[in-house]
TORLUMFI-815085 format. One line per 5 residues: number of its first residue (from 1); their letters; for each residue x, y, z of N, C-alpha, C. Coordinates in pm, 1 decimal, always signed. Example, Ala and Ser with C-alpha at 12.3 -4.5 7.8 and 13.67 -1.06 7.14 Angstrom:
BEGIN
1	as	+1319.0/-569.0/+780.0/+1230.0/-450.0/+780.0/+1320.0/-330.0/+780.0 ~ +1285.0/-225.0/+708.0/+1367.0/-106.0/+714.0/+1290.0/+3.0/+787.0;
This chain:
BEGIN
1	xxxxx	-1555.1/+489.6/-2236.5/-1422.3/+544.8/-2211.4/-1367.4/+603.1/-2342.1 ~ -1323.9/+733.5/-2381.6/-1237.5/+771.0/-2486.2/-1116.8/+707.7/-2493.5 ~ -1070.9/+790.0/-2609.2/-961.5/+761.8/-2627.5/-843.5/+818.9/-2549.0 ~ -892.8/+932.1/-2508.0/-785.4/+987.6/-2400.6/-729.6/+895.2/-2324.4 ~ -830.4/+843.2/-2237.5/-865.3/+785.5/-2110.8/-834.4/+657.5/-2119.5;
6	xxxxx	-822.2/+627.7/-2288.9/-775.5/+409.9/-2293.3/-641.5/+459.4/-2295.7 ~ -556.6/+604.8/-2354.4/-454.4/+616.4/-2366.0/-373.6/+606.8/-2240.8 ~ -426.2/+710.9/-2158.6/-333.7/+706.6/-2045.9/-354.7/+596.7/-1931.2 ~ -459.7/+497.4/-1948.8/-497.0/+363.8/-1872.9/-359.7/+296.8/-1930.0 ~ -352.1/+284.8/-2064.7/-268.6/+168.1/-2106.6/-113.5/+234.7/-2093.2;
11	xxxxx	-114.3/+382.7/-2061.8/+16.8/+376.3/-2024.6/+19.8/+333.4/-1865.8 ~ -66.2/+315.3/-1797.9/-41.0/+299.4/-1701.8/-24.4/+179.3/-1671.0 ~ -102.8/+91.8/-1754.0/+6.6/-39.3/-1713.4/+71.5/-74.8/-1772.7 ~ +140.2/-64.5/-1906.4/+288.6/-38.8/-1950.0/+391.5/+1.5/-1866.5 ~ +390.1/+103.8/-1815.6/+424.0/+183.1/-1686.2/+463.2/+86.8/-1546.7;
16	xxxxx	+332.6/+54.1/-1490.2/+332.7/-7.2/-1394.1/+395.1/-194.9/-1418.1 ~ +372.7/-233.9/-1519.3/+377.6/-343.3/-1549.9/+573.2/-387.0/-1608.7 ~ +613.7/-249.3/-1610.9/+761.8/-258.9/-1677.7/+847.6/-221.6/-1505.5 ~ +814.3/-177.5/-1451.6/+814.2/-124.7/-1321.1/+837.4/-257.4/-1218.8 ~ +718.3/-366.8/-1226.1/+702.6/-453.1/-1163.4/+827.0/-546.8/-1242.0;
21	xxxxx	+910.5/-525.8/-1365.9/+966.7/-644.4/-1442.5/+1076.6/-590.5/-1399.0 ~ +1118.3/-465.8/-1376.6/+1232.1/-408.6/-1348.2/+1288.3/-478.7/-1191.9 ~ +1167.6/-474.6/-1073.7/+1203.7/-534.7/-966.5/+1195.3/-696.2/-965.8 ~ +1145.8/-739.7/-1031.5/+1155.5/-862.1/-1066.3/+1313.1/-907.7/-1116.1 ~ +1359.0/-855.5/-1198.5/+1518.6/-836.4/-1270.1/+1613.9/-812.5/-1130.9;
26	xxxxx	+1583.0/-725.3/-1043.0/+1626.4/-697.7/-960.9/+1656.4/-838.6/-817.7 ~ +1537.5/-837.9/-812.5/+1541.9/-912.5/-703.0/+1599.0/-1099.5/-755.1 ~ +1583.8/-1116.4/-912.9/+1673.0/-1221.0/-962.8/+1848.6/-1162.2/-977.9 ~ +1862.1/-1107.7/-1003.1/+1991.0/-1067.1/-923.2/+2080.6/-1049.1/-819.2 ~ +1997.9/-996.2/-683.9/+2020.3/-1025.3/-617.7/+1969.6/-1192.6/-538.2;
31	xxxxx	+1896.7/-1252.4/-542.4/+1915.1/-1386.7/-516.2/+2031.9/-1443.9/-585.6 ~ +2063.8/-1451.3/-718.7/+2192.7/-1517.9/-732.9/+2328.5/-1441.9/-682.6 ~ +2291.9/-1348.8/-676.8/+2443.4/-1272.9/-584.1/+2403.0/-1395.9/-441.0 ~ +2307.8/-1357.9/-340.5/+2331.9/-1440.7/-231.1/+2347.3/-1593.3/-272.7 ~ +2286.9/-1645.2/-379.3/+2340.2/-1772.5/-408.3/+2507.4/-1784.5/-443.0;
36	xxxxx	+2551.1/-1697.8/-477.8/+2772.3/-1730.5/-521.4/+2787.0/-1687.6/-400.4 ~ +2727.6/-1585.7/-308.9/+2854.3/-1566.7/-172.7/+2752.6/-1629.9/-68.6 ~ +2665.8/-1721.2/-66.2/+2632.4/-1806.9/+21.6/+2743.5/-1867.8/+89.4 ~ +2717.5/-1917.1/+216.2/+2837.5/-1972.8/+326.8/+2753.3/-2118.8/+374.8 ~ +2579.1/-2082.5/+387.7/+2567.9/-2214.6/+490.7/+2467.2/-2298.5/+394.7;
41	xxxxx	+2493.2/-2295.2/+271.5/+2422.5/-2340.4/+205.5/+2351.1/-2501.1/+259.0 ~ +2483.1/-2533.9/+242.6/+2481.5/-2720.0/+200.4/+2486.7/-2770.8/+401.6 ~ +2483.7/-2595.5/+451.7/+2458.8/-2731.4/+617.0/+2262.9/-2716.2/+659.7 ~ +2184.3/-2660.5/+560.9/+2061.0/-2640.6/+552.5/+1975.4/-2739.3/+444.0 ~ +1974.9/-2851.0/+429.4/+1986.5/-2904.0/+324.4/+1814.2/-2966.9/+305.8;
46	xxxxx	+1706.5/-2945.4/+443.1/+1581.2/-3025.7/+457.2/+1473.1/-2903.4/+384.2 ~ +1533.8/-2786.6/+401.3/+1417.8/-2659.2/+345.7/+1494.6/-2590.7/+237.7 ~ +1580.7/-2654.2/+150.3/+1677.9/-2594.0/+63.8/+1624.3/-2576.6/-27.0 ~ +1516.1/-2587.9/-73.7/+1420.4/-2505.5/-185.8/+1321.4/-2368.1/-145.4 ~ +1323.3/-2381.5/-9.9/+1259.7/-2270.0/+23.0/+1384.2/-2126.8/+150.5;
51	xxxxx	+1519.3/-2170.6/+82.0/+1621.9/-2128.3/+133.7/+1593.3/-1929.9/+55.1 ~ +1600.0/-1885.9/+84.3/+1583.8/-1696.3/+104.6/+1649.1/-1709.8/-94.5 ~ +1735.9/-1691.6/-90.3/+1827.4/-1668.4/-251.4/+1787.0/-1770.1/-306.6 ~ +1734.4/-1912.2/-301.9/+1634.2/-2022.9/-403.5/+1491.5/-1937.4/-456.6 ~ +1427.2/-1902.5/-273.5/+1316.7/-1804.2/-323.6/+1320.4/-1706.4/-404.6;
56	xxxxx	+1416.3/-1626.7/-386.8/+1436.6/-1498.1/-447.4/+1450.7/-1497.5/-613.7 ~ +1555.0/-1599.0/-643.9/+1523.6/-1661.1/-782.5/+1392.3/-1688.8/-825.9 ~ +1350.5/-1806.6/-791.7/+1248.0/-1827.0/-850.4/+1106.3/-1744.4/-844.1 ~ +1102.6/-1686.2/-749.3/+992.5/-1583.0/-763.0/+1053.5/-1411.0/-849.4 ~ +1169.7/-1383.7/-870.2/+1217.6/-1331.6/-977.0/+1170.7/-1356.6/-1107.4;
61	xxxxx	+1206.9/-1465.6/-1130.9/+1188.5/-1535.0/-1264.4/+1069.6/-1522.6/-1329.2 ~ +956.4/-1606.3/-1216.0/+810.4/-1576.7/-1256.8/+766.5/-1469.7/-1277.3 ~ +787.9/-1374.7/-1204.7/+733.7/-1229.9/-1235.8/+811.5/-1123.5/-1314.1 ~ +901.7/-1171.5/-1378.6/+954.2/-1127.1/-1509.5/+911.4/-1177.8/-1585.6 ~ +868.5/-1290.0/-1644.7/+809.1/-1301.8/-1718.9/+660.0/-1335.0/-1758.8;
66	xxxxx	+573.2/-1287.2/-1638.6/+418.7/-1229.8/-1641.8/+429.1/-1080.6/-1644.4 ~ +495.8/-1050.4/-1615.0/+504.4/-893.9/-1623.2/+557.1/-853.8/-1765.4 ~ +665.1/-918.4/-1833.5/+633.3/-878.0/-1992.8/+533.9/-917.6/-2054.2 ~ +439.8/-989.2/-2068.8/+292.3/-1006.9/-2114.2/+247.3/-904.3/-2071.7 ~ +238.7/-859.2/-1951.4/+160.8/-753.6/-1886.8/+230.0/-612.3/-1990.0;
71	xxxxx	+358.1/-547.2/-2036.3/+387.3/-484.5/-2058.6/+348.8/-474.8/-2216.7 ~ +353.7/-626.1/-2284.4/+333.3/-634.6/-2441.9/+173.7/-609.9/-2461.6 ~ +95.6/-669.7/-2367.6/-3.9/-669.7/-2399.9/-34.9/-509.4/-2371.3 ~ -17.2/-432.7/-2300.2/-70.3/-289.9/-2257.7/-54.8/-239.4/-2413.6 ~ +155.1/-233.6/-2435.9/+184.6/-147.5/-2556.9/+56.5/-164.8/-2666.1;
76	xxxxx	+27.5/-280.3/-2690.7/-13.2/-379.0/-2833.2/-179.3/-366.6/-2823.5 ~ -195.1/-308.1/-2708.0/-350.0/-357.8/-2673.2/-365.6/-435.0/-2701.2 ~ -357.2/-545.0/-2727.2/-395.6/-689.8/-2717.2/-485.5/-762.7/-2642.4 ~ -594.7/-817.7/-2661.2/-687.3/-852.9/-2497.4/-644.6/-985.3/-2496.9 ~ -602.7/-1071.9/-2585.8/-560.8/-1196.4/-2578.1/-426.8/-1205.4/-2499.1;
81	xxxxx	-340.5/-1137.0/-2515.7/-241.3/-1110.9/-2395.2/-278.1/-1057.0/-2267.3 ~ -343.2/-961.2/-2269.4/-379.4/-953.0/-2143.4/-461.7/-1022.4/-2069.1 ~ -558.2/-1075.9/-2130.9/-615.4/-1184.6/-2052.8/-592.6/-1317.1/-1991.2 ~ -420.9/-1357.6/-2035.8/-384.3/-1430.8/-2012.9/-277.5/-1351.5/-1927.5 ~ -224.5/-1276.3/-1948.6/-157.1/-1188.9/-1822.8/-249.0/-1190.7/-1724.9;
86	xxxxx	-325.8/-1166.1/-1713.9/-444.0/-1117.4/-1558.1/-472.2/-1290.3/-1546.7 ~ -484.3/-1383.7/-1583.0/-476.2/-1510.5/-1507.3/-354.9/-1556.4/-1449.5 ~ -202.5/-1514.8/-1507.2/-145.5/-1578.1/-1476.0/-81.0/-1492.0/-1387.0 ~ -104.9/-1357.6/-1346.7/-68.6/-1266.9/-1288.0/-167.4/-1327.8/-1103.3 ~ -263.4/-1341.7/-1160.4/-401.2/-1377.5/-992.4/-313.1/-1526.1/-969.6;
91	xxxxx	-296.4/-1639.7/-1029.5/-236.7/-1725.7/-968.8/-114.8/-1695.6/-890.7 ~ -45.6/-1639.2/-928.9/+115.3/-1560.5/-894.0/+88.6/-1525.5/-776.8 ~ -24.9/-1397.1/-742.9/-30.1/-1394.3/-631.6/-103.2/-1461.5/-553.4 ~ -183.9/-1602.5/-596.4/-279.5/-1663.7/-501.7/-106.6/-1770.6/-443.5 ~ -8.0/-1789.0/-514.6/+119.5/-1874.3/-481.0/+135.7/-1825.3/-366.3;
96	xxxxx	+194.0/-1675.9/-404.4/+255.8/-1581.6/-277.5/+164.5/-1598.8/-156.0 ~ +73.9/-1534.3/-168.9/-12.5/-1586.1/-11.1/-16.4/-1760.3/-19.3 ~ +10.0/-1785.9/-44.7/-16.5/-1913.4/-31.2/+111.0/-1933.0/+68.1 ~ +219.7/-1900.3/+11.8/+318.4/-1894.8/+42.3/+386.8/-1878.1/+211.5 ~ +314.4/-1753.5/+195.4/+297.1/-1672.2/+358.1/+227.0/-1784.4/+434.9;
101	xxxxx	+157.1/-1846.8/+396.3/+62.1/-1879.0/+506.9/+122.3/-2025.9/+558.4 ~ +227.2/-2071.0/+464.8/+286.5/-2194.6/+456.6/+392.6/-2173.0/+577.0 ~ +430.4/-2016.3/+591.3/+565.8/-2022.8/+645.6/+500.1/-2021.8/+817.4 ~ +369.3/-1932.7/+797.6/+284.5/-1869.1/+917.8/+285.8/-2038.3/+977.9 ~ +239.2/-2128.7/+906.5/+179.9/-2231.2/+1008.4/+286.3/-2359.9/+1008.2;
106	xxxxx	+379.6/-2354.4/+976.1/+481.4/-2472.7/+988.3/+595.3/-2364.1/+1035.6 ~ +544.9/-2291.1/+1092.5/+722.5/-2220.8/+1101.4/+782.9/-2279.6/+1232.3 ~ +723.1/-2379.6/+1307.0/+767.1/-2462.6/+1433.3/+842.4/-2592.6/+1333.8 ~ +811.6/-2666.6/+1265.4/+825.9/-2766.3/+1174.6/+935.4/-2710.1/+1128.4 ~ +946.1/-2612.7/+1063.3/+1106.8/-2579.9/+955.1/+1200.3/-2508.7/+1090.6;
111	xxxxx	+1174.5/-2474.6/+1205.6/+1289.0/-2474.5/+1316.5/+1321.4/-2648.4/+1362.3 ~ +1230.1/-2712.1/+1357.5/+1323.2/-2892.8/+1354.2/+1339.7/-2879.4/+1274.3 ~ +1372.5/-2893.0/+1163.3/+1415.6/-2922.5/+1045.3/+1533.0/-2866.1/+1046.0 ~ +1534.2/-2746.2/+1080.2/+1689.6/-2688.3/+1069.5/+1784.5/-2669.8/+1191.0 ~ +1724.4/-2750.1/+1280.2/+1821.9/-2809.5/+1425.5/+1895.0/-2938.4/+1374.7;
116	xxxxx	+1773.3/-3003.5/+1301.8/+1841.2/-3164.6/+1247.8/+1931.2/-3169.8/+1184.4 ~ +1930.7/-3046.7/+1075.3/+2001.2/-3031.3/+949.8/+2170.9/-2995.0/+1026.1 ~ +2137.9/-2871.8/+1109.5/+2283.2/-2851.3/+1172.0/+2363.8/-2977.7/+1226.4 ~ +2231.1/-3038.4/+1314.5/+2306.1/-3161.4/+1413.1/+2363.4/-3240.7/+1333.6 ~ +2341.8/-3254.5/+1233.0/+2385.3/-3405.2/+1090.0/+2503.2/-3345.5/+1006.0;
121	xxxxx	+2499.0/-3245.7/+1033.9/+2592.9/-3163.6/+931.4/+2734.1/-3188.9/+1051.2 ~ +2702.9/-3150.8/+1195.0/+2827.4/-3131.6/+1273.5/+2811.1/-3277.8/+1285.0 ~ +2795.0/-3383.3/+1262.2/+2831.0/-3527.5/+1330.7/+2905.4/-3579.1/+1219.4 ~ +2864.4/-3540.9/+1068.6/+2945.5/-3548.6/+987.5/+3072.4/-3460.7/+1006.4 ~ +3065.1/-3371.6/+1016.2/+3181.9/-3270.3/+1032.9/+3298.6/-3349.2/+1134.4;
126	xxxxx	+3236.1/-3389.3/+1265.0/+3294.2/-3458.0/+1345.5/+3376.4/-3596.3/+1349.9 ~ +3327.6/-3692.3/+1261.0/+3338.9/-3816.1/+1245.5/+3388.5/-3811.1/+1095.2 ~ +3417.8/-3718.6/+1045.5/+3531.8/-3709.4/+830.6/+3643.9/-3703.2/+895.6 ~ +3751.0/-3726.3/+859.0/+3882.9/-3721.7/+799.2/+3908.5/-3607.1/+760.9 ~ +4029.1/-3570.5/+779.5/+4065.6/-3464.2/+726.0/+4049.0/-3413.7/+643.1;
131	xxxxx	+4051.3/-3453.7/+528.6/+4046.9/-3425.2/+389.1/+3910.3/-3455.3/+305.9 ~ +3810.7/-3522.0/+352.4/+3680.4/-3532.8/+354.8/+3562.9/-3391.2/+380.3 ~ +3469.8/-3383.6/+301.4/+3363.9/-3298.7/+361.3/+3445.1/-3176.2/+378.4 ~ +3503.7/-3099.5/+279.5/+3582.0/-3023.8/+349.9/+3496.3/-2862.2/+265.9 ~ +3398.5/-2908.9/+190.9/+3314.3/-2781.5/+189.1/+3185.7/-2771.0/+291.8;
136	xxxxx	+3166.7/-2898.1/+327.8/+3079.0/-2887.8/+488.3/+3190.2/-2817.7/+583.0 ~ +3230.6/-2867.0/+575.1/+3363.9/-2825.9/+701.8/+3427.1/-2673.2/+694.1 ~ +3420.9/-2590.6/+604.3/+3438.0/-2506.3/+587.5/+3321.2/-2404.9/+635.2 ~ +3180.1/-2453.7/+544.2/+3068.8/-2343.5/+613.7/+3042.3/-2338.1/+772.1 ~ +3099.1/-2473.7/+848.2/+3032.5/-2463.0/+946.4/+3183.0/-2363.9/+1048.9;
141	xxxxx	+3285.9/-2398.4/+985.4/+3400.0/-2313.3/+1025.6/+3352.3/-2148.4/+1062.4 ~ +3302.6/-2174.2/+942.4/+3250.0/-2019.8/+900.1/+3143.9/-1953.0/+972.7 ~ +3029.5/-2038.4/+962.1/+2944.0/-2007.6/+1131.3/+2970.2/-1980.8/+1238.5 ~ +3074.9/-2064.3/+1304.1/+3128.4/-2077.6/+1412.9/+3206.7/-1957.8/+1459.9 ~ +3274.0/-1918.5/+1315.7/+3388.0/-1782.9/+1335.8/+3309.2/-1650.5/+1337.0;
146	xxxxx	+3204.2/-1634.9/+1235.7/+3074.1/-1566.0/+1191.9/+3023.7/-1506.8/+1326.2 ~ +2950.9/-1625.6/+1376.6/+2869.5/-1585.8/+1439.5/+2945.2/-1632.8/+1624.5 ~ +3053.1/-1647.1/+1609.1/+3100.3/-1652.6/+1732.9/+3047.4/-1727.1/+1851.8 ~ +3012.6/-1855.1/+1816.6/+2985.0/-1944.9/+1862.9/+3027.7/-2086.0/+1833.3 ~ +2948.1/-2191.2/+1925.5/+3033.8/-2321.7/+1916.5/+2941.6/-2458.6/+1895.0;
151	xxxxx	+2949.4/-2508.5/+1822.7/+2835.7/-2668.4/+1812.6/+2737.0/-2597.5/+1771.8 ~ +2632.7/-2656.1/+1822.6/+2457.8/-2629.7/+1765.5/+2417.4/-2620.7/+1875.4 ~ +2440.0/-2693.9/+1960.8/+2287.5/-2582.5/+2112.8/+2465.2/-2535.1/+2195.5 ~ +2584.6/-2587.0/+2188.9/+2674.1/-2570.5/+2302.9/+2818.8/-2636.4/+2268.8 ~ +2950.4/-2607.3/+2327.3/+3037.7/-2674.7/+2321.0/+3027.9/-2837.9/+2304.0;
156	xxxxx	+2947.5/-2871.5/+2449.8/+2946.8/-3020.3/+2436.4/+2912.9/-3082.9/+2350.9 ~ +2836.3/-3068.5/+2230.2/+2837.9/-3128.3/+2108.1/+2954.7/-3171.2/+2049.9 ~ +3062.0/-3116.8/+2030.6/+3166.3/-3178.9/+1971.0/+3241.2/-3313.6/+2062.4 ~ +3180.6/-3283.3/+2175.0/+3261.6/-3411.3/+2279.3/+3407.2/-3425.8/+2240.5 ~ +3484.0/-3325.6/+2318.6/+3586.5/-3306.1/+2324.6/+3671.0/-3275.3/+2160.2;
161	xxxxx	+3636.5/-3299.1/+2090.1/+3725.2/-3257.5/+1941.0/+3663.7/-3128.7/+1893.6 ~ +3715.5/-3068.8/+1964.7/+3692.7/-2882.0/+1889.3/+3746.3/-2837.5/+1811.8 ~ +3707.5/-2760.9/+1720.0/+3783.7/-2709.6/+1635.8/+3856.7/-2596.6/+1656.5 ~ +3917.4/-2552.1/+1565.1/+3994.6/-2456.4/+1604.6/+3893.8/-2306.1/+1578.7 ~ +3823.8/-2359.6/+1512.5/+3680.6/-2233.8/+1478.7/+3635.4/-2149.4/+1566.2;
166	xxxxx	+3619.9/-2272.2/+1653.2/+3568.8/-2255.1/+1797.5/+3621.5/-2165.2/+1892.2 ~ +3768.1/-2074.5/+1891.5/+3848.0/-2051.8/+1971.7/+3787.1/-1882.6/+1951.2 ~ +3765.3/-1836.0/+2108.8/+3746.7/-1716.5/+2146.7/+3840.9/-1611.8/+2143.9 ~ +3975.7/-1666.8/+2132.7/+4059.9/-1566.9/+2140.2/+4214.7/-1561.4/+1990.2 ~ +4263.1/-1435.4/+2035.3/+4302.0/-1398.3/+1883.8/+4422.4/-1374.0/+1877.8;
171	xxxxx	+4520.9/-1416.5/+1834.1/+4533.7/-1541.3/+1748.1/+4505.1/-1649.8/+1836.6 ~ +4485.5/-1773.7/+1789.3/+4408.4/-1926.9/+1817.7/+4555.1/-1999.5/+1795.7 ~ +4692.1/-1972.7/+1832.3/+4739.4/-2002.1/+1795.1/+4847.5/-2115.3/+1858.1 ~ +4758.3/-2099.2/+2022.0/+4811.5/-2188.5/+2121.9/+4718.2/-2339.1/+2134.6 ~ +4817.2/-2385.7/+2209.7/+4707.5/-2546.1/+2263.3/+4588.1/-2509.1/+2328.9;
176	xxxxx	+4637.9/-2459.3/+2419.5/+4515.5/-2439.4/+2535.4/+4429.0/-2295.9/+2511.0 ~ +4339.3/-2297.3/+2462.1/+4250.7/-2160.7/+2461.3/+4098.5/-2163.7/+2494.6 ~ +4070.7/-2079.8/+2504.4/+3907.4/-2045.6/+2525.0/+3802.9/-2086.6/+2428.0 ~ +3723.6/-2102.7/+2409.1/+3665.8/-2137.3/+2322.4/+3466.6/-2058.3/+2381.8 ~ +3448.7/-2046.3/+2255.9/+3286.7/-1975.3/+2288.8/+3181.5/-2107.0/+2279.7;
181	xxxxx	+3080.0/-2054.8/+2379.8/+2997.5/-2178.3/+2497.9/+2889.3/-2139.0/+2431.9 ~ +2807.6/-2036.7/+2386.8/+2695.4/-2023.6/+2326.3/+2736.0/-2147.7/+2179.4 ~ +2569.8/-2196.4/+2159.4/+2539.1/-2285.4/+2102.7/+2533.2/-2176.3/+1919.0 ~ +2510.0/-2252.5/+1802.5/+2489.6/-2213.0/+1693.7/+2307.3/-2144.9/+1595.9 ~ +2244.8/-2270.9/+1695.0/+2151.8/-2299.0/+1637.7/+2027.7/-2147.0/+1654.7;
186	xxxxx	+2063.7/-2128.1/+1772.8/+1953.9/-1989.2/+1793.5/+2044.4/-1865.2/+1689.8 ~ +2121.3/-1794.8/+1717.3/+2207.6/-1665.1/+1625.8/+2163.2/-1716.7/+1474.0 ~ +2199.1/-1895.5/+1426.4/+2200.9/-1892.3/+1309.4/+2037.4/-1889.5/+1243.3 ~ +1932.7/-1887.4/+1369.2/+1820.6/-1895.7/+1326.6/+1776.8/-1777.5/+1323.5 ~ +1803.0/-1664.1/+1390.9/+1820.7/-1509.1/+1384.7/+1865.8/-1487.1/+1269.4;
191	xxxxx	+1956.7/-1519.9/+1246.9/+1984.0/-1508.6/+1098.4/+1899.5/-1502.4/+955.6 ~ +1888.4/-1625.2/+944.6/+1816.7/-1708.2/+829.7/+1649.4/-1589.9/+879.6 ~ +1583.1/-1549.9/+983.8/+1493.8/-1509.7/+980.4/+1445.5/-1357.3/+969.4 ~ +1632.5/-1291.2/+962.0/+1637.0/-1183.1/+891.0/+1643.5/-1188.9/+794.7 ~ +1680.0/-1280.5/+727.6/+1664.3/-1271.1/+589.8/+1542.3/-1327.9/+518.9;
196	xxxxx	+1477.3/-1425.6/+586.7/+1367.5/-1396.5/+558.9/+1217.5/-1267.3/+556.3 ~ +1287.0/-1226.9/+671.1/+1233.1/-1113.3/+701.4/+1228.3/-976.3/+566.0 ~ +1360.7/-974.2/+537.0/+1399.2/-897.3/+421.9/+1310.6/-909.9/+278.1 ~ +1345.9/-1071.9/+277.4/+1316.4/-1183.9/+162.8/+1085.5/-1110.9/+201.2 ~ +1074.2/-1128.5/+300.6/+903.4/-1124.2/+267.8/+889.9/-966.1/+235.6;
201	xxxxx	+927.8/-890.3/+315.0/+924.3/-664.9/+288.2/+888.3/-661.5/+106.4 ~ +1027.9/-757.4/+67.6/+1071.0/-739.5/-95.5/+938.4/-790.1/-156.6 ~ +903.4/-914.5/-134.1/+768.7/-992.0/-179.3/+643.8/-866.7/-166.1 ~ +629.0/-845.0/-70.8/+532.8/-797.3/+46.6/+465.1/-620.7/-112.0 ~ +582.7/-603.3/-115.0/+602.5/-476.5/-176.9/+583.7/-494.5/-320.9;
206	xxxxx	+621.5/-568.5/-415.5/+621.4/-674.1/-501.2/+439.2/-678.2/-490.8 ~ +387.4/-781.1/-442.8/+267.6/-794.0/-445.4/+188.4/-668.0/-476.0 ~ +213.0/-579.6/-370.8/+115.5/-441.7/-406.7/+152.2/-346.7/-535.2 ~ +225.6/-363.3/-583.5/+258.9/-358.8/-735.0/+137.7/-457.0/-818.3 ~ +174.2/-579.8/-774.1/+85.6/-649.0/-878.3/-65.2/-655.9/-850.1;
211	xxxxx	-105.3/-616.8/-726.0/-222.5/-548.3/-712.2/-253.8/-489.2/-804.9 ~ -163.9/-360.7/-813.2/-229.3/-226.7/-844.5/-233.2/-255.1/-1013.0 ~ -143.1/-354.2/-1029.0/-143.2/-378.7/-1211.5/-292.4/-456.9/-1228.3 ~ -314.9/-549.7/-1155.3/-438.0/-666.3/-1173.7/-538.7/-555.0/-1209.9 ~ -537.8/-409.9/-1117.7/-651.9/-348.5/-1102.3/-684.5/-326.2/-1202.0;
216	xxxxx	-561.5/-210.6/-1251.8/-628.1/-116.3/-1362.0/-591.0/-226.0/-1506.0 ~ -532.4/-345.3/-1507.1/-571.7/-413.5/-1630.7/-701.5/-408.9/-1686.3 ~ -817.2/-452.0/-1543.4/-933.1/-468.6/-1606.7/-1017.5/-374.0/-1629.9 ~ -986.4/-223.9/-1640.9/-1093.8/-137.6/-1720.9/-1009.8/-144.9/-1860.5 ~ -901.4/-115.8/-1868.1/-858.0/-173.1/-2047.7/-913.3/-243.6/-2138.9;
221	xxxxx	-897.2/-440.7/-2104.8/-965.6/-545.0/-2127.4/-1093.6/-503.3/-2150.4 ~ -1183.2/-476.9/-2080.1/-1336.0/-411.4/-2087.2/-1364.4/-326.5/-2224.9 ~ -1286.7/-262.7/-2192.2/-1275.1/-144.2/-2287.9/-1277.8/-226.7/-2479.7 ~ -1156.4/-278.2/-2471.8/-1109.4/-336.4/-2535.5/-1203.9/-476.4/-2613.0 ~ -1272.1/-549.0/-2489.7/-1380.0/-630.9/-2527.2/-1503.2/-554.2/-2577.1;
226	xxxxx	-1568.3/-450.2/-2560.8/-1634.2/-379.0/-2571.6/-1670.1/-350.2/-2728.4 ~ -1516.3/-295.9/-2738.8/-1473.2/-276.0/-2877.4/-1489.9/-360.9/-2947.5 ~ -1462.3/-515.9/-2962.7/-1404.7/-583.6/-3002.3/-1240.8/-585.9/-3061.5 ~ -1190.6/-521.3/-3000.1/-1053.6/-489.6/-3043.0/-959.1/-612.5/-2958.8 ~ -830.6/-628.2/-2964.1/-733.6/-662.9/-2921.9/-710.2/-803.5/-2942.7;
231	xx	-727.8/-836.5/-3070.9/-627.3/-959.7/-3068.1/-556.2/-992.5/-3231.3 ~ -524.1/-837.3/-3271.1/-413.9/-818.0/-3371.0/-288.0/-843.2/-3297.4;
């Protein structure tokens, strides 16, 4: 390989590798945006490490900072950086599929999990004091008003103490009102699985980036070992 040809390789993953840190930056940004205007945080509490804006962070994080190795080592030619970039870059994505395949085959398992989580959240909600639980009591307010529904599968969950959340009609400002009969648990699982949905596109897209970096790392490295060059 000339020199032409190591030139414009190593801009290309400089390039590609600053590219991948940029959406990385990105997508840690936006996870902590959905982490401050989160609403149902704390009534999800059994898969709350693998909650959409937890993910989004932490897989941010990691790939900002394999992707500046990936970027130092291109500038620097370095093979000692890059060779430790291209390992820690293949684990990254052996996580991610790993990842996928976690959600593919328990995704019956994390729908109990997050029926239980609601049901425990409204029995607490139900059985506090006024002045108790009143940031539980608020998100699930917020569901309820949100997504225009009532309890977790139906009204009858609350057994007779409804909230005022609950009320179908506008203003809520009488005794006697309507109240909405659809349950919580399906809309709020529509939910959470658009955003997962979102949450995997971003990954999904992400990955084939770090594909295309894994690729052309290794005619560089080669190059570079060849030489004996890269570990000034």
């Amino acid at each position: 390989m000339n020199r032409s040809c190591v030139s414009r390789v190593k801009n290309m993953v400089t390039a590609l590798n600053f590219l991948c840190w940029l959406c990385g930056a990105f997508v840690i940004a936006f996870g902590e945006f959905q982490v401050i205007h989160s609403r149902f945080a704390s009534l999800i509490i059994s898969f709350w490490p693998i909650y959409p804006a937890n993910t989004l962070v932490v897989t941010g994080t990691i790939v900002t900072c394999v992707c500046y190795l990936g970027v130092l080592g291109g500038m620097r030619e370095n093979r000692c950086l890059l060779i430790i970039y291209f390992i820690l870059l293949f684990i990254l994505m052996l996580v991610e599929l790993a990842m996928a395949c976690v959600f593919l085959v328990y995704s019956r398992q994390i729908d109990t999990y997050f029926e239980e989580d609601l049901m425990r959240s409204l029995e607490i909600y139900r059985q506090s004091s006024e002045e108790h639980n009143t940031t539980l009591k608020d998100e699930f307010d917020a569901v309820q008003h949100l997504f225009k529904c009532c309890g977790v599968h139906g009204i009858t969950d609350w057994k007779g103490n409804i909230p005022i959340s609950c009320c179908s009609q506008d203003p809520c400002d009488v005794f006697i009102h309507a109240n909405w009969q659809e349950g919580c648990v399906v809309k709020l699982r529509n939910w959470f699985a658009g955003n997962y949905l979102s949450t995997g596109a971003g990954v999904l897209a992400m990955f084939c980036i770090q594909l295309i970096c894994l690729w052309i790392t290794i005619p560089l490295t080669c190059h570079l070992h060849r030489r004996g060059l890269g570990y000034q």
